[in-house]
Every structure is written in structure tokens, then in C-alpha cells.
C-alpha positions in Angstrom: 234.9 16.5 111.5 235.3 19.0 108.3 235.9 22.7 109.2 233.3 24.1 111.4 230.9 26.0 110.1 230.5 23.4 106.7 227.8 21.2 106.5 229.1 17.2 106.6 226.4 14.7 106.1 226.6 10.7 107.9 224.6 8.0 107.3 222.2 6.8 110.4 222.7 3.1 110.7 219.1 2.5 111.4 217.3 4.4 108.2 219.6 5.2 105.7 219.0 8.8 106.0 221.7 11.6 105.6 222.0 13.0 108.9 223.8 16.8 108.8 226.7 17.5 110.7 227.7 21.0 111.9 231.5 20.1 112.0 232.1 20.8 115.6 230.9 17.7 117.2 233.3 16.0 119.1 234.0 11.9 119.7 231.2 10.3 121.4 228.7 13.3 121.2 225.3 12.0 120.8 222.8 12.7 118.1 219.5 12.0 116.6 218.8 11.1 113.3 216.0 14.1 112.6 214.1 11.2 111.0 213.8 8.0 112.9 214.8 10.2 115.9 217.4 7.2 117.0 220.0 8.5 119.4 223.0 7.9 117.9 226.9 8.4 118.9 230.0 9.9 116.9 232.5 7.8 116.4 235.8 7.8 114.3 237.3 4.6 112.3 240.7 4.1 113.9 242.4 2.9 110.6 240.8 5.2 107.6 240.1 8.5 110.6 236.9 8.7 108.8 233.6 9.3 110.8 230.5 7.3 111.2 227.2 7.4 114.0 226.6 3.9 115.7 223.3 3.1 117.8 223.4 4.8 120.8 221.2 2.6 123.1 
């Protein structure tokens, strides 16, 4: 994630919404999207290192 204490945004997978990102969330952490309230994981592309949330079901 960016430097701690910088606000990152993600996309939820389910609603398109920008879900913000505090910057110290680890790999696997879960997370809600503070609209649809879907619990959603971390996770980190293994080519490109970039981050993304998946469904968390």
C-alpha cells in the first residue's frame, strides 16, 4: 500500500464505488465497501504488485 498515513482509493468489485484506503492494511485484511457494505479482501497482483479488493465471501 502507499505510505501510511496517505489516503489510497480501490475499486469494490461489486458497486463500482472508491473504497479509501489508510495505507497500512496488510495482504488478506478484510474490508467493507462503506457503501454496499460487501466484505471484501486485499489482495496484490503478482505480475504489475498493484492492489485490488476481491469478494470476500
Amino acid at each position: 500500500m502507499p505510505q501510511k498515513g496517505s489516503c489510497n482509493y480501490l475499486t469494490c468489485p461489486m458497486c463500482d464505488v472508491e473504497v479509501p484506503m489508510a495505507g497500512d492494511e496488510k495482504v488478506g485484511e478484510s474490508v467493507y465497501c462503506p457503501y454496499c457494505q460487501t466484505p471484501l479482501a486485499l489482495r496484490k497482483e503478482k505480475e504489475t504488485e498493484e492492489f485490488f479488493l476481491e469478494e470476500d465471501f
